[in-house]
N, C-alpha and C positions, 0 to 999 in steps of 0.2 A: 470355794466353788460357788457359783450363783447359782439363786433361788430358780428351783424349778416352775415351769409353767406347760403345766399339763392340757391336753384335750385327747378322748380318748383312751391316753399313753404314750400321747408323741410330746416331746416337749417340745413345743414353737420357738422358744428362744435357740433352740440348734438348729433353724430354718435359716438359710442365707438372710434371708430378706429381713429376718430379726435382728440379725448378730447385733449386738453390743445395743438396741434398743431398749428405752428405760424397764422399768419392771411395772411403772406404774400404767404405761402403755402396752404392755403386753397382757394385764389382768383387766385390760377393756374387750381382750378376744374371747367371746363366750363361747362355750359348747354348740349352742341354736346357732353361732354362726357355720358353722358343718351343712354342708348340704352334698349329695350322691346325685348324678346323673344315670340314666340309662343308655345304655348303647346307642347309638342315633340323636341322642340329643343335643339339641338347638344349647348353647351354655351361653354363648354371649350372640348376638345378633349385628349384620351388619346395617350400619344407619342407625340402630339403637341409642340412646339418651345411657351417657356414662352415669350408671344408676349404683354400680358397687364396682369391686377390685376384688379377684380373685387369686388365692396362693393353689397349685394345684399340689393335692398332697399322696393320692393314689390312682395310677391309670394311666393315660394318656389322651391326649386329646390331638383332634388335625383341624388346622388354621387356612381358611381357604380366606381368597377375595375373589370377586365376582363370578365364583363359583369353581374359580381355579384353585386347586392344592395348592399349598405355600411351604409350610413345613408339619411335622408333628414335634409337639412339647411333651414334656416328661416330668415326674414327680418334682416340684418343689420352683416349678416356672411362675413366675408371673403373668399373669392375664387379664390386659384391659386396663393397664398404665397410660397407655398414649393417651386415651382418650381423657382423664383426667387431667394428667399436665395439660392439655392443647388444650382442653376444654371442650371437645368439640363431639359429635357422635360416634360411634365404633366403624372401625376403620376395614376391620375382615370380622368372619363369622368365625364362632369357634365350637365345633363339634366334639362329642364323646364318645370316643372309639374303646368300647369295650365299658364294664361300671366305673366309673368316678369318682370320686371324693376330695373335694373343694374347700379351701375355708373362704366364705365369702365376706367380705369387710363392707361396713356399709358408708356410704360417703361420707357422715360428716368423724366417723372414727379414721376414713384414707384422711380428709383436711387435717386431723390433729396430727395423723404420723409423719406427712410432709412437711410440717411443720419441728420435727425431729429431724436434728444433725444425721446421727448413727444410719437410722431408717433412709433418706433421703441419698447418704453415700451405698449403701448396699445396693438402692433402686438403680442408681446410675451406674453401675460396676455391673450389672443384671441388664440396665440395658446396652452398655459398651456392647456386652458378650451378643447379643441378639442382632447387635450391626457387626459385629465383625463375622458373624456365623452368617449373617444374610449378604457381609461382602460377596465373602467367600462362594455362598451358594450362587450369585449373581457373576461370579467370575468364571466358574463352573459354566454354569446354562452359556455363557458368551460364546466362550470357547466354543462349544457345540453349536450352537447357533452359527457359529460365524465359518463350521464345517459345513451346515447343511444348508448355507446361506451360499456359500461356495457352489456347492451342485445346484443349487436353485440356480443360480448365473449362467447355468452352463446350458440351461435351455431356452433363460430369455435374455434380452437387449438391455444393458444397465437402464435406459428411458423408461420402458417396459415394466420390468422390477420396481422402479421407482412408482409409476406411477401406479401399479397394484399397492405396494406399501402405506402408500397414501392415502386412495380409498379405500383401504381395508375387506378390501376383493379378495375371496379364497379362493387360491390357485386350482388346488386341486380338486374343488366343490363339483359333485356329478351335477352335468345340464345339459341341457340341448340348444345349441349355437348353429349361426350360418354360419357356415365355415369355406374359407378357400385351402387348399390340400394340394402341396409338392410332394410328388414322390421320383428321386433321381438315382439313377444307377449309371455306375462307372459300366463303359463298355467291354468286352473281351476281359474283364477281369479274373475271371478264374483262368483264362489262359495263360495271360501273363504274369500271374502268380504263381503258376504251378512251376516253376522252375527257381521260384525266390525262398530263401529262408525267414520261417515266423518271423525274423528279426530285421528281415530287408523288408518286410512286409509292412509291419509296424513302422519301423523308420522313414515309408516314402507312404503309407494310407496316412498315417498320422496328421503331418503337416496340409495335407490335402481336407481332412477332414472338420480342421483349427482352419483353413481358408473359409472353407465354405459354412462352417457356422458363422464365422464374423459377416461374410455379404448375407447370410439367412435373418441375421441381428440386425444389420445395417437398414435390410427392410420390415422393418421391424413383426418380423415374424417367432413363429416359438418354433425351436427344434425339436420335434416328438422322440425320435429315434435315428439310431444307428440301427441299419440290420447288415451286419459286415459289411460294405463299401456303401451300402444303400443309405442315401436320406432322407425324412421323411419330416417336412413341417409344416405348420398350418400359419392359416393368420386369422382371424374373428371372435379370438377367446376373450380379448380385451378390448376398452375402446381404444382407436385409432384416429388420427389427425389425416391419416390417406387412405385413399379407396383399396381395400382389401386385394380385390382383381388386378388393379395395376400396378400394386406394391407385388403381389408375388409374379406377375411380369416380367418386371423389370428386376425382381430380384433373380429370374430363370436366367435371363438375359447375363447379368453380369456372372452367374455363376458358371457359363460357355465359356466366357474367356479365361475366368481364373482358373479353371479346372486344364486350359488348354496352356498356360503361362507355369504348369508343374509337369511333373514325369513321373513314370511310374513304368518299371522294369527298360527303362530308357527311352521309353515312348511320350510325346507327349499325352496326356489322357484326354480323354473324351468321354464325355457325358451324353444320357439321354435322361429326358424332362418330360415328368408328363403330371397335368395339373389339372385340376378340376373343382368344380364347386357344389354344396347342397349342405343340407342340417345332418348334423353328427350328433356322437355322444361323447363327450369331454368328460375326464374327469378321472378322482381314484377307483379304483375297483381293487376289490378281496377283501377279505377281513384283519383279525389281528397277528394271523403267523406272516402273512405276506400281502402288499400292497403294491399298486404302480398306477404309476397314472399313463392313462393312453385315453388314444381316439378311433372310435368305432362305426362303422355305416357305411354303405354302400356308397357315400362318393368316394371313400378312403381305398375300399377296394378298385374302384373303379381309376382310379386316380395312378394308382401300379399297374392296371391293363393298359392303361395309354403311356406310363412308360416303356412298357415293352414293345408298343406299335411302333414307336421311334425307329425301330429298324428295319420293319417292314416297310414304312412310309419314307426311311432315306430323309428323314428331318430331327435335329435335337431335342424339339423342345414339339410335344401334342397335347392338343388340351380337347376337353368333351364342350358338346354343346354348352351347356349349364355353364360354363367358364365364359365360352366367346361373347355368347351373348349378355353379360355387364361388362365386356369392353366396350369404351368408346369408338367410333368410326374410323380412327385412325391408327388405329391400333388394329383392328379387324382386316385393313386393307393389309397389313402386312400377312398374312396367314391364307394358306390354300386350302380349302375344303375339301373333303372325304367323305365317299355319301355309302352309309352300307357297309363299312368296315366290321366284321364279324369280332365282340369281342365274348371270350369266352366266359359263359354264368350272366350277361344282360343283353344278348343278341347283338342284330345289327346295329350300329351304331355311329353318328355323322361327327366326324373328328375333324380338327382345326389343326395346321402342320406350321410351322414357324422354323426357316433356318435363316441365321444372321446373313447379310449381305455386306462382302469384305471391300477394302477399297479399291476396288474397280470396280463395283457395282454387279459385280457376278457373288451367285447364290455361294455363300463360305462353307465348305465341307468340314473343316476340319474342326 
């Protein structure tokens, strides 16, 4: 049996990282190298000059990098190898969660033991295990990532996504933005539902509602919400290569047709559009039990009273003031004015009416 090598009462040579280490290298590890951290404590620093090597012998400690969690380590880990082999500064910080107890090695005792076979192969088996624990954990976060990356898609335009990713834009950061605001509802739909089963209902909203997000993407707008057949997206959250006003236009526009090119309880469907402009509130809201992100302020409201004027006005598509006016003039010409229209919660109000003109140059109802 080989010679004991004590500190405390722990014998170091049953420490992984000693196994089969000489003996005359193991009686270079003294007692003073023992050091105890307190709860909270800074142990290794990031950007720090690789100053010593640490065995972790009681405790545990959590490894962040730039302020992020990475992992927690546990009795008998090594601590602050990288930066030795590379040569270079500490790579994450390493904290002490709960008291600590450490043997600290001081550099030029890590040169002599890397310069040991034994020591040297235990190091690389110690750190195989820390890449394949950090594959693994990096296979993990993917996986998830690449779930909630999926629903991230589902409210914006892959261009859109991409170019948030890129600047490093957060999505769901609360701010106050111009914002342009569709809000479109299918017509007569709770009548023509009331005779369909949750499952004919699903089966024909469905496909209707995968059309009309891809033309809402197409213009490169974000889809806020579904409120049962109702949809609601904005455009100004991010920068844009086209005029806000005339992307969601032309994306109301093409939305009449595609919406009129499906059925629903064997009808073709029919939409009303009502759009509008001003500064909102973007962003997540609520705490840690529940979050969501939405968009908030009275052109958001306002923007749902003029889809409902749609039927009053005998027109698909109404937009408020604050809209018309950043259309260009030839776009204005297309729209009949409304002066005084009562809406209810912002009074009288001058609304713009917009129905497509089919080919015979007569106003298109359907």
């Amino acid at each position: 049996m080989g010679k004991q090598h004590l500190l405390h009462g722990l014998d170091i040579s049953l420490l992984p990282i000693f196994n089969n280490v000489s003996a005359d290298l193991l009686e270079r590890i003294t007692p003073e190298m023992l050091c105890f951290y307190g709860d909270g404590a800074i142990i290794l620093a990031e950007g720090a000059p690789a100053d010593n090597l640490l065995i972790l012998l009681h405790g545990q400690v959590r490894i962040l990098l730039n302020g992020t969690f990475l992992v927690t380590r546990y009795p008998y880990a090594v601590l602050g190898e990288q930066a030795f082999i590379n040569k270079t500064v500490r790579s994450t910080t390493v904290i002490a969660q709960g008291m600590v107890e450490a043997l600290v090695l001081t550099p030029v005792l890590v040169e002599q033991l890397m310069e040991n076979i034994a020591f040297m192969g235990n190091l690389l088996r110690l750190i195989s295990e820390k890449l394949t624990e950090a594959s693994n954990e990096r296979a993990f976060r993917f996986r998830n990532e690449q779930l909630l990356f999926s629903e991230f898609r589902a409210h914006l335009s892959p261009e859109i996504t991409s170019c948030l990713l890129a600047t490093g834009l957060t999505y769901g950061k609360p701010r106050y933005i111009d914002a342009v605001i569709l809000f479109s509802d299918i017509r007569s739909f709770t009548e023509r539902s009331a005779g369909m089963t949750p499952q004919e209902i699903t089966s024909q909203l469905g496909p209707y509602l995968d059309a009309t997000v891809t033309v809402i993407h197409r213009h490169g707008g974000l889809v806020d919400k579904f409120i049962g057949d109702a949809v609601m997206a904005i455009w100004g959250f991010a920068a844009s290569e086209g005029d806000p006003v005339i992307q969601a236009f032309a994306c109301a526009q093409e939305m009449l047709h595609t919406a009129a090119s499906m059925r629903l309880a064997g009808e073709p469907i029919v939409i009303g559009i009502g759009l509008n402009a001003g500064q909102v509130f973007i962003g997540n809201i609520g705490g840690g039990g529940k979050r969501q992100f939405t968009v908030l302020g009275s052109p958001v409201n306002l923007a749902a009273r003029f889809e409902s004027e749609t039927k009053g006005l005998d027109a698909p598509i109404v937009m408020g003031k604050d809209f018309y006016d950043r259309l260009p003039p030839d776009l204005q010409a297309l729209l009949l004015k409304h002066e005084n229209r009562p809406i209810k919660g912002a009074g009288p109000q001058t609304l713009y009416a917009y129905t497509p003109v089919n080919e015979t140059g007569e106003k298109d109802k359907s």
